[in-house]
Backbone bond lengths (Angstrom), bond angles and torsions (degrees), N, CA, C in turn:
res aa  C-N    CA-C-N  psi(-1)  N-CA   C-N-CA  omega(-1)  CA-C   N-CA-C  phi
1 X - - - 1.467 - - 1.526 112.57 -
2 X 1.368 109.73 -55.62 1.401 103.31 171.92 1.694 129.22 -85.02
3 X 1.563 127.30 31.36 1.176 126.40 -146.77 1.522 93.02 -92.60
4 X 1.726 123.59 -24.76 1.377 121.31 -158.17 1.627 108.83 -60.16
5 X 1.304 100.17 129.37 1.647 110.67 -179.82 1.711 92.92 -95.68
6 X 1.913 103.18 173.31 1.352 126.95 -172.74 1.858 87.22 -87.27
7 X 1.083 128.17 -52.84 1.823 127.95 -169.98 1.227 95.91 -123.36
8 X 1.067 84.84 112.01 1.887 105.07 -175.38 1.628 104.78 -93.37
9 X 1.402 121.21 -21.11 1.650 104.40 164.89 1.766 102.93 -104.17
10 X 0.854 129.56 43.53 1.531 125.77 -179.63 1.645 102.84 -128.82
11 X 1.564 117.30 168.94 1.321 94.39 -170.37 1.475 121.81 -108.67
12 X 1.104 138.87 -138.10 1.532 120.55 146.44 2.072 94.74 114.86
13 X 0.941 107.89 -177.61 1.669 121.23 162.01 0.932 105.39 -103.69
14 X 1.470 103.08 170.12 1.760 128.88 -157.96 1.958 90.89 -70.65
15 X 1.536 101.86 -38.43 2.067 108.60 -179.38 1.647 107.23 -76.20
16 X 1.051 112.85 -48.38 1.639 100.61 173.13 1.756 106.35 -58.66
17 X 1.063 117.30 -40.03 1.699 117.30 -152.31 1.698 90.67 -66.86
18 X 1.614 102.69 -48.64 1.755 108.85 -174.85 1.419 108.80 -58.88
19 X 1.072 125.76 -34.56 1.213 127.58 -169.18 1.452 127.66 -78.96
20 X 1.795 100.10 -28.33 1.426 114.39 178.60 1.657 92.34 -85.19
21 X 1.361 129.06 -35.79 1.367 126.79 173.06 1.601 128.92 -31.97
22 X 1.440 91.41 -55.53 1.494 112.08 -161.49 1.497 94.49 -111.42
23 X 1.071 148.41 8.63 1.432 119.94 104.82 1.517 147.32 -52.35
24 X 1.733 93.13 -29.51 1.307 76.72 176.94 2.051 124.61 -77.01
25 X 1.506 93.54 -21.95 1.576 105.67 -153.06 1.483 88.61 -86.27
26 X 1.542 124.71 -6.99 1.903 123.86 -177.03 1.634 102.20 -33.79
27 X 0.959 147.58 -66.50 1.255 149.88 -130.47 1.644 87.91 -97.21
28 X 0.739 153.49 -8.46 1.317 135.02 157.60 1.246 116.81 -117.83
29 X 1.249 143.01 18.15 1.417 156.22 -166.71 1.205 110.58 -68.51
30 X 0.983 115.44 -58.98 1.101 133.90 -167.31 1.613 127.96 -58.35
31 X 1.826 92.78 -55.80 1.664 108.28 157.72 1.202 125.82 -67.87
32 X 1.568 129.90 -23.30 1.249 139.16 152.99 1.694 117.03 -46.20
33 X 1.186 106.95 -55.03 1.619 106.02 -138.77 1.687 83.02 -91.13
34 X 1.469 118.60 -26.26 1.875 93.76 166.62 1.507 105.14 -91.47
35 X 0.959 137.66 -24.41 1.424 129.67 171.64 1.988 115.18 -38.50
36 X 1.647 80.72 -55.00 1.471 90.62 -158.75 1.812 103.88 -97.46
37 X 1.677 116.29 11.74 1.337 112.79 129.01 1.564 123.53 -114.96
38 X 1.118 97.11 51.55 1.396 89.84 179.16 2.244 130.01 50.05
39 X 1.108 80.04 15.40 1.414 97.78 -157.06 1.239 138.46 42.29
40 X 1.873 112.95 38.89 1.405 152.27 -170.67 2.209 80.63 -75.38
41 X 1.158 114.40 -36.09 1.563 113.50 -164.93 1.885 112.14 -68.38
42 X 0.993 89.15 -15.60 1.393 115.75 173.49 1.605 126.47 -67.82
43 X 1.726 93.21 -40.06 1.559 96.91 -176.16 1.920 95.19 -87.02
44 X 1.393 105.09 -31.93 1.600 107.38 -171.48 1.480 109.30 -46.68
45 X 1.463 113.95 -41.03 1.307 130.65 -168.00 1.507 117.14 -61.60
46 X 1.527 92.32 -51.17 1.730 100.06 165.97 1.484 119.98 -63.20
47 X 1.396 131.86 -25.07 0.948 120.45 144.09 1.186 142.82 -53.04
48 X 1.346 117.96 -39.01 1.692 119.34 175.36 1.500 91.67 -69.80
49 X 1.383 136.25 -77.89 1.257 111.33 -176.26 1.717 138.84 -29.83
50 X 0.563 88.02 -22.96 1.972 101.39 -174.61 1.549 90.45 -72.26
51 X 1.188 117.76 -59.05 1.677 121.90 -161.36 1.936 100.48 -65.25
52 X 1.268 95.96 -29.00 1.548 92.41 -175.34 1.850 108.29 -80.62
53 X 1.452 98.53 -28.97 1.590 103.34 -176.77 1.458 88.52 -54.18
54 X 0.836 152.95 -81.34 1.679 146.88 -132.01 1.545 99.93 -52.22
55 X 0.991 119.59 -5.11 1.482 126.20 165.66 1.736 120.55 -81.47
56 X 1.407 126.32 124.65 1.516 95.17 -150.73 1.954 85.60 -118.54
57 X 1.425 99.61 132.08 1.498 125.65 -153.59 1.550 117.30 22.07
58 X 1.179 95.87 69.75 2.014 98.91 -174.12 1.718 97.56 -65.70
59 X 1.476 96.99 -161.91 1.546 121.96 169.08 1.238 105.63 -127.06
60 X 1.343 132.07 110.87 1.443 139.80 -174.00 1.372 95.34 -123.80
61 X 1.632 106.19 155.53 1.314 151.74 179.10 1.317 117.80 -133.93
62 X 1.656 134.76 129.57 0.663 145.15 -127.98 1.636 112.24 -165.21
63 X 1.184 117.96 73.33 1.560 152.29 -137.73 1.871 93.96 -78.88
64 X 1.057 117.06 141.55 1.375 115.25 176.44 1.349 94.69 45.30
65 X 1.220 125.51 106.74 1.725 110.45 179.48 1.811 82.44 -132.68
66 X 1.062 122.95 -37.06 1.533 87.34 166.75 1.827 110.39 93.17
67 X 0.995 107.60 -163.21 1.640 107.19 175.43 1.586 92.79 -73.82
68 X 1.229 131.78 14.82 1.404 106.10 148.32 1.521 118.82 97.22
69 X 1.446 107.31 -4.46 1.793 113.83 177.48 1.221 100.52 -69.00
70 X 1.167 147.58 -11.03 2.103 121.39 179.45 1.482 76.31 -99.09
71 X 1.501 143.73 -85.11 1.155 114.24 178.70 1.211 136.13 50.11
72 X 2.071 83.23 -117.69 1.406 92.38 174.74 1.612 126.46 -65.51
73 X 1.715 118.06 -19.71 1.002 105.89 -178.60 1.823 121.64 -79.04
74 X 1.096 100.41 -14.46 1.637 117.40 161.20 1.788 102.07 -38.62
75 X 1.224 83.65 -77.20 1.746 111.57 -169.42 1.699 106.67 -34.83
76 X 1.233 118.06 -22.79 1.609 134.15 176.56 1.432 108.66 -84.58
77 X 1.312 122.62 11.82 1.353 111.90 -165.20 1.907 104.06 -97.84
78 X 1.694 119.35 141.21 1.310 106.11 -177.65 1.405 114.83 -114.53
79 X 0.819 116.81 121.70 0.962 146.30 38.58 1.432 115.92 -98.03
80 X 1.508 121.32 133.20 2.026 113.65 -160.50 1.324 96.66 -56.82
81 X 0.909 112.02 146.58 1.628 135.27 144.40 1.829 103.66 -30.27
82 X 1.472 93.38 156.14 1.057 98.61 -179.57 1.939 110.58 -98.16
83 X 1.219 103.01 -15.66 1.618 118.29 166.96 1.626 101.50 -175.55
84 X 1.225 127.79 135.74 1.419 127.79 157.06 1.920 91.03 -105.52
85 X 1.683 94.89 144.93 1.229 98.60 -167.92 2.027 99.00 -127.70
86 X 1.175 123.08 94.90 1.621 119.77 -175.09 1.061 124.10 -71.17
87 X 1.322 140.06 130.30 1.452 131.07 -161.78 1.686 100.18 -126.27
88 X 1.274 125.62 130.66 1.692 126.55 156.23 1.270 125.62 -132.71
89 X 1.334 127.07 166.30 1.542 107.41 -179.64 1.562 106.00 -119.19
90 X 1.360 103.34 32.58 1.612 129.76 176.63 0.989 109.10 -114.24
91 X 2.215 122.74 97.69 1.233 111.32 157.42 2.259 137.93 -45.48
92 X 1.478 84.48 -31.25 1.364 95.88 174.71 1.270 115.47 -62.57
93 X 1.135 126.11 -57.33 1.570 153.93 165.48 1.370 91.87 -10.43
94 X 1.484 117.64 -84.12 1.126 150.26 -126.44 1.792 95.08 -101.53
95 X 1.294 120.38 -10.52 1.684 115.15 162.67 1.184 110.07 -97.64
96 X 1.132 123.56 -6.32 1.579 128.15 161.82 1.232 124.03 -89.25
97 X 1.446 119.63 -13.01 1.301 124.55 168.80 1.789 103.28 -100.46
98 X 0.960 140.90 -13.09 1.482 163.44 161.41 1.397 97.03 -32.46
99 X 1.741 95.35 -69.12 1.235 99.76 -159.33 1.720 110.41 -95.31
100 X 1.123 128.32 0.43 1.182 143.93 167.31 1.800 103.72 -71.44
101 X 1.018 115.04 -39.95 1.801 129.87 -164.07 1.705 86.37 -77.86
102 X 1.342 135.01 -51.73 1.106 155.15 -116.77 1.630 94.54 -89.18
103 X 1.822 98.60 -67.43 1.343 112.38 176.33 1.362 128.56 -70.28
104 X 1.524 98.95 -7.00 1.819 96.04 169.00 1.535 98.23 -107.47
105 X 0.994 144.39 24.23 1.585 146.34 132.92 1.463 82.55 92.69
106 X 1.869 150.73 43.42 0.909 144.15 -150.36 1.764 89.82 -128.73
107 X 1.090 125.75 39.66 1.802 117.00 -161.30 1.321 75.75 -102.44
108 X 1.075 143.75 -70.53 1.705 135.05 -174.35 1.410 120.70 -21.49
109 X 1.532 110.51 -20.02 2.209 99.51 -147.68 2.142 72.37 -135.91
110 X 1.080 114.91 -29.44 1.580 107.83 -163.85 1.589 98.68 -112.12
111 X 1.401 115.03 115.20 1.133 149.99 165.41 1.467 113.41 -92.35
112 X 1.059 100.30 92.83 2.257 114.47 164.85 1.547 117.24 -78.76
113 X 1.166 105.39 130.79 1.630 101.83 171.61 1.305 100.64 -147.58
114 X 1.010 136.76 139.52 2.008 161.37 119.37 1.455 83.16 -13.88
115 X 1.213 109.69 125.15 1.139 127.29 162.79 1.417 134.51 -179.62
116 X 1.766 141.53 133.36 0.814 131.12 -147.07 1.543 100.75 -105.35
117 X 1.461 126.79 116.51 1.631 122.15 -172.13 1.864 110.02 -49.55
118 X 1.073 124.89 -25.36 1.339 135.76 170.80 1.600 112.24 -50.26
119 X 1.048 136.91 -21.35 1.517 139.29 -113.59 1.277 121.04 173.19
120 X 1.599 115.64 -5.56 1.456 125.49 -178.33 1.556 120.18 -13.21
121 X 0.785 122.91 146.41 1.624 127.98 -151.81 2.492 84.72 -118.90
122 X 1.151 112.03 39.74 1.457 106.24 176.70 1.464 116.51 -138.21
123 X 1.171 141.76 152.54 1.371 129.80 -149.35 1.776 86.48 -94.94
124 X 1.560 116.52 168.67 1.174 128.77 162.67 1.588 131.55 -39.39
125 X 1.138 142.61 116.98 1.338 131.02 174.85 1.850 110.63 79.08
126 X 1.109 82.34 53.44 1.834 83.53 -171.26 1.509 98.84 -122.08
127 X 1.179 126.00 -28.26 1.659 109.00 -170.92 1.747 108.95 -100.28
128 X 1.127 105.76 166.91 1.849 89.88 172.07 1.843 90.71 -126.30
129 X 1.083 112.42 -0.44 1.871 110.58 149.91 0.975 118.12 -165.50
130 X 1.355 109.89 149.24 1.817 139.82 160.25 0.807 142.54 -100.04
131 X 1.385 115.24 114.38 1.917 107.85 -164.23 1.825 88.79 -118.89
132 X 1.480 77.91 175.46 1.618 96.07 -172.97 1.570 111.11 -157.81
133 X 1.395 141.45 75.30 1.280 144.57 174.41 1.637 123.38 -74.10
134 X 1.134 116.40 102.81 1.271 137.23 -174.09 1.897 107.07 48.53
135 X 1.048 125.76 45.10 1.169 140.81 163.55 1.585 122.66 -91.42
136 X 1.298 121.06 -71.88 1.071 116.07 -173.23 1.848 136.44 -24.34
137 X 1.390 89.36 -46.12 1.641 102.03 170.70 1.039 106.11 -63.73
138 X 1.260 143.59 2.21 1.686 146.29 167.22 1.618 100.32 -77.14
139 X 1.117 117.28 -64.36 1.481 123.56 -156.59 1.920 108.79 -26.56
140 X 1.171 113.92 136.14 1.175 132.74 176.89 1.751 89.47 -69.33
141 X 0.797 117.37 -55.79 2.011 120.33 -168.86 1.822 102.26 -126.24
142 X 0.964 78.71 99.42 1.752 86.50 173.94 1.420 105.97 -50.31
143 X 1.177 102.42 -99.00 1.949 113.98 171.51 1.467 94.55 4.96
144 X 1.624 114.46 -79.79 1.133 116.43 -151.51 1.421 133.67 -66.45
145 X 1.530 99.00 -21.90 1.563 108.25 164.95 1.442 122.33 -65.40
146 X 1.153 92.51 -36.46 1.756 105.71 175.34 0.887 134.45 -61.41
147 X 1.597 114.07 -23.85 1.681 134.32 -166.86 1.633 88.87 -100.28
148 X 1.452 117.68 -35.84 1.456 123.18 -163.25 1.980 94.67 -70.79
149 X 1.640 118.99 -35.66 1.297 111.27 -179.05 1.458 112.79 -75.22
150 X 1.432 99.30 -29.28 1.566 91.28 -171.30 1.992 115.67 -76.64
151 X 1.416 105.35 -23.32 1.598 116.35 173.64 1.671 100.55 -55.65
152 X 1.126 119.39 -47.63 1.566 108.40 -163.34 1.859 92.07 -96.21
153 X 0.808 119.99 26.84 1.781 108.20 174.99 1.610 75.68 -91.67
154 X 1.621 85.61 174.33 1.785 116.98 166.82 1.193 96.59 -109.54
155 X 1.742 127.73 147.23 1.563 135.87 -175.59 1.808 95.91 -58.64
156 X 1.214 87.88 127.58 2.079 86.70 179.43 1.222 91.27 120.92
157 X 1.309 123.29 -60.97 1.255 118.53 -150.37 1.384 123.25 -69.65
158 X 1.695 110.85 162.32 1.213 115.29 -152.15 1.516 119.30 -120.44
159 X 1.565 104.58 142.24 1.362 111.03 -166.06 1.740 122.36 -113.69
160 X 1.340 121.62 121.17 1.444 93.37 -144.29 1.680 86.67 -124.48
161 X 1.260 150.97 119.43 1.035 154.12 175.73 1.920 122.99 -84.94
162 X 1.159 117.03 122.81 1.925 111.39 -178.79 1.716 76.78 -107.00
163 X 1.263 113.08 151.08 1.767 144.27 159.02 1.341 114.22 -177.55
164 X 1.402 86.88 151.60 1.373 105.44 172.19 1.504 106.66 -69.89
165 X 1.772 102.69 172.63 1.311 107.92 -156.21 1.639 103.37 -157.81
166 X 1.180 134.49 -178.48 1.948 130.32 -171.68 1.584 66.22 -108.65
167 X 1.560 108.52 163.83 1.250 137.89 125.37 1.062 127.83 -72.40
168 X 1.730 131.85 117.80 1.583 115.00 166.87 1.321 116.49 -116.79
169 X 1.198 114.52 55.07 1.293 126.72 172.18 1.870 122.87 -108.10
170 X 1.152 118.26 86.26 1.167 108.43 -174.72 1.732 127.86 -68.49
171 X 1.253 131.67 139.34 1.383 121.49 14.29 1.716 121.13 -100.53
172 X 1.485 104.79 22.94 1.548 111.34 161.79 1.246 134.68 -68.07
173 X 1.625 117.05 -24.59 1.136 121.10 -179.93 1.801 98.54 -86.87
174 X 0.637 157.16 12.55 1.549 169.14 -164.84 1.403 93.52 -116.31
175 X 1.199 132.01 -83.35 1.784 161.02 -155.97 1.645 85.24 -55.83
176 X 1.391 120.27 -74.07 0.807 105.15 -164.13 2.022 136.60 -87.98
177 X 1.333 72.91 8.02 1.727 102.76 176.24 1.658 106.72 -75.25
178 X 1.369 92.31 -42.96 1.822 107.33 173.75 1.346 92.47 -54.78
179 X 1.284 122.33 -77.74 1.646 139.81 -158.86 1.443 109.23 -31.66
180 X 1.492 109.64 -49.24 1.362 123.26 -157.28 1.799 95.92 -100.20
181 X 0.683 110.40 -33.78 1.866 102.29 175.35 1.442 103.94 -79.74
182 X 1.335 148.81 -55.99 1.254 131.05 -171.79 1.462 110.16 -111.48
183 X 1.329 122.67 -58.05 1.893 121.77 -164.61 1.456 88.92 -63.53
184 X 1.388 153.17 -16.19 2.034 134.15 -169.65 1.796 94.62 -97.80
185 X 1.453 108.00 -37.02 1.392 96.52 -176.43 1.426 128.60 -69.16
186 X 1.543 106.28 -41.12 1.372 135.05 166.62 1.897 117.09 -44.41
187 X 1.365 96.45 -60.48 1.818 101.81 163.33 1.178 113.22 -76.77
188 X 1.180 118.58 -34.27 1.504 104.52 -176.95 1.838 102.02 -77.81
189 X 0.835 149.45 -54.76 1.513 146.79 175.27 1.624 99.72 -47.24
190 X 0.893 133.04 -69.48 1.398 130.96 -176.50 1.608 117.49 -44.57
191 X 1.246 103.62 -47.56 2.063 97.97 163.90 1.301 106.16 -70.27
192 X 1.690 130.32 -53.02 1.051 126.40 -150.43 1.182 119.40 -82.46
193 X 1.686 108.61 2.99 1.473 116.96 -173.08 2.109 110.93 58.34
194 X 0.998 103.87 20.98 1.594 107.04 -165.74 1.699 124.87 -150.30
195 X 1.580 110.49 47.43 0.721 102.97 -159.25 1.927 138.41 -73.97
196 X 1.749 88.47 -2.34 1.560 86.72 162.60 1.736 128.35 -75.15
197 X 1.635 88.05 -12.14 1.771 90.12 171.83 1.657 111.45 -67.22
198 X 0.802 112.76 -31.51 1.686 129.57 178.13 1.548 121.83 -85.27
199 X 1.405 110.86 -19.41 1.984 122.34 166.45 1.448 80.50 -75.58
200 X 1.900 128.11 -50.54 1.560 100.33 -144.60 1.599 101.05 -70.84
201 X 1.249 127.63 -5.10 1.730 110.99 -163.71 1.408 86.69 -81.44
202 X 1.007 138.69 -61.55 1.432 122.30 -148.39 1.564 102.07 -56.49
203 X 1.469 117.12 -58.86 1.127 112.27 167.52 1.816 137.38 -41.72
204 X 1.549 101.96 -24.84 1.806 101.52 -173.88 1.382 82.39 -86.39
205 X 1.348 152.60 -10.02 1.625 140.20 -157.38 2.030 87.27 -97.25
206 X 1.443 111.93 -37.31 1.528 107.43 -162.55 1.103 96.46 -90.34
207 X 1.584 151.43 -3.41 1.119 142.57 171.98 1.495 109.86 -97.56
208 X 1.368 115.08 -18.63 1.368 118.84 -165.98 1.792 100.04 -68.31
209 X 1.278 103.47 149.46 1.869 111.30 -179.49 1.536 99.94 -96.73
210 X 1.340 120.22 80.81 1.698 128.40 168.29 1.535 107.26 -61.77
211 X 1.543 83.01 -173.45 1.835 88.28 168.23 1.998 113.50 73.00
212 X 1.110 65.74 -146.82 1.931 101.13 175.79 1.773 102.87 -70.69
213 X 1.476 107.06 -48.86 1.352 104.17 -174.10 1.983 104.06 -72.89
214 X 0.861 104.15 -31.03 1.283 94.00 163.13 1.713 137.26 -75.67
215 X 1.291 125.41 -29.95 0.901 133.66 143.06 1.640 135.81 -44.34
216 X 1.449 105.37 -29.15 1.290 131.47 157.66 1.793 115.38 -45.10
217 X 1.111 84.49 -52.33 1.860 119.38 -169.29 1.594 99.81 -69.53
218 X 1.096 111.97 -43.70 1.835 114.29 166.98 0.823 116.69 -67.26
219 X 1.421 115.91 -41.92 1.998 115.13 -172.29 1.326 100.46 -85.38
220 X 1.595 135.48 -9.62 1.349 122.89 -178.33 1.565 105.16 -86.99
221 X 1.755 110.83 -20.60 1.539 120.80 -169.98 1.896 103.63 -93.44
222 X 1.249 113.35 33.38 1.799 116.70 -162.37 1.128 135.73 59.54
223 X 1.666 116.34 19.95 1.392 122.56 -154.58 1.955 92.85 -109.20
224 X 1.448 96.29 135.32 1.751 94.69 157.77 1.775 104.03 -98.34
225 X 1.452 112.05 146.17 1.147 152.24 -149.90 1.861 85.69 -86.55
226 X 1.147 126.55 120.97 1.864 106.93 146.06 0.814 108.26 -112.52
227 X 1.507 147.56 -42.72 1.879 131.35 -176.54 1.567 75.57 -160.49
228 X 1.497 100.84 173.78 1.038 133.33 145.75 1.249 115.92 -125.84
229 X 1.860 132.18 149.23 1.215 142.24 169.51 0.988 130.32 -117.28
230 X 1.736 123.82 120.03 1.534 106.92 -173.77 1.718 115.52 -84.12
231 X 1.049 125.34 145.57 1.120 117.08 168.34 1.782 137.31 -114.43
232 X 0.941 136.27 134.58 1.151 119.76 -166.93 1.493 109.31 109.26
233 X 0.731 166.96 -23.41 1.912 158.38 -103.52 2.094 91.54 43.57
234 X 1.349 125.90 17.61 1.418 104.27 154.39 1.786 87.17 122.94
235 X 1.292 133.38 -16.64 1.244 146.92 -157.09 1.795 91.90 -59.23
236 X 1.229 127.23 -54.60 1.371 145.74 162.56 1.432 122.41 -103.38
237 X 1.109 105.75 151.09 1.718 116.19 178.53 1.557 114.70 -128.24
238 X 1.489 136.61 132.00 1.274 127.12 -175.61 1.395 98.87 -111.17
239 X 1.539 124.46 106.79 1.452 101.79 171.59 1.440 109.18 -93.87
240 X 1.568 111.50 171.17 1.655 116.76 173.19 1.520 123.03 -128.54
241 X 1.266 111.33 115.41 1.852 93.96 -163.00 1.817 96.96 -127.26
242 X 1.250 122.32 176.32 1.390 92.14 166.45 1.639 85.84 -158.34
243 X 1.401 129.75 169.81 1.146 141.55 -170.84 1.736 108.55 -93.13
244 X 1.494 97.65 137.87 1.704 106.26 -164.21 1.206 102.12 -74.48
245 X 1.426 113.76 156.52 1.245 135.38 -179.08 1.552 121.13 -59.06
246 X 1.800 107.28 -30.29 0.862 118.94 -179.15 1.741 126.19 -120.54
């Protein structure tokens, strides 16, 4: 399910291929990925934050963080956090979120690290949440990223997932099936100069195991399940799971 690579005749793993990807496309990422959601990704975000605020100044981590927007919007939470800490395994990624952290004077509370979600570089029982915004469908080893978030949670603690998701709402799931198979790849390759980085999203969203089967995927990685939410007419899904007490 998860085998689909970004260059499917080039060689490497599904984690090298992502990684050489999203370095290359860093410098336009950013203007892409709200462009080409309309900056609907924006409101998702404020949602995952909200669910984490009920946490009062935790230590969060922030998995695939990317140029760094859940991040910083973590970092807004009140009572502040006691550190949000962003992890990518994209040097590029991660100088664009550098300098994003930089100019909102946020280097004190936002902690960046190189890091491979497989392999987390943090001792056991250290975070009291984990977020993850459109990352997961990256992971080279699903299972294993998952088991890798749930080792560094604290028992309680909470795991909050952003992904994409199908629509099954007709005639939206049609409309926007169009949208996302040709008009996102098409603009997105044409700015990004890269357009198999932009064939692979549509594709990592249709291979990805949503839903139930994804939730599956938490409870097989030690996670209890609390809801999942679709968002959008279904375009995104927020699930919420958090690690047992015991």
């Amino acid at each position: 399910m998860m085998s689909v690579k970004p260059y499917a005749q080039a060689e490497g793993s599904k984690k090298e291929q992502v990684t050489a990807m999203f370095n290359r496309i860093a410098p336009k990422y950013d203007f892409l990925n709200h462009l080409l959601s309309m900056g609907i990704d924006k409101l998702w975000r404020r949602r995952v934050v909200r669910i984490v605020a009920r946490k009062k100044a935790p230590v969060v981590l922030d998995v695939a963080t990317g140029t760094g927007d859940l991040a910083i919007a973590l970092a807004g939470i009140h009572p502040k956090p006691t550190a949000v800490y962003g992890a990518d395994i994209s040097a590029g990624m991660l100088a664009r979120a550098a300098q994003k952290v930089s100019k909102r004077g946020l280097q004190h509370t936002i902690v960046l690290k190189e890091a491979d979600s497989e392999a987390l570089p943090f001792t056991d029982r250290f975070f009291d949440a984990v977020t993850v915004a459109f990352g997961v469908r990256n992971f080279g080893d699903l299972h294993q990223g998952l088991c890798e978030m749930n080792r560094v949670l604290k028992p309680g603690g909470s795991l909050v997932v952003l992904e994409f998701s199908r629509p099954h709402i007709f005639p939206f799931k049609q409309l926007y099936g169009c949208y996302f198979a040709h008009v996102l790849p098409w603009w997105g390759g044409l700015i990004s100069k890269d357009k198999e980085a932009y064939d692979y999203l549509p594709a990592s969203v249709l291979h990805f195991p949503e839903g139930k089967a994804f939730e599956e995927a938490l409870v097989q990685a030690g996670f209890e399940v609390e809801k999942s939410r679709r968002q959008t007419l279904g375009i995104a899904t927020i699930y919420v799971a958090h690690r047992p007490l015991q």
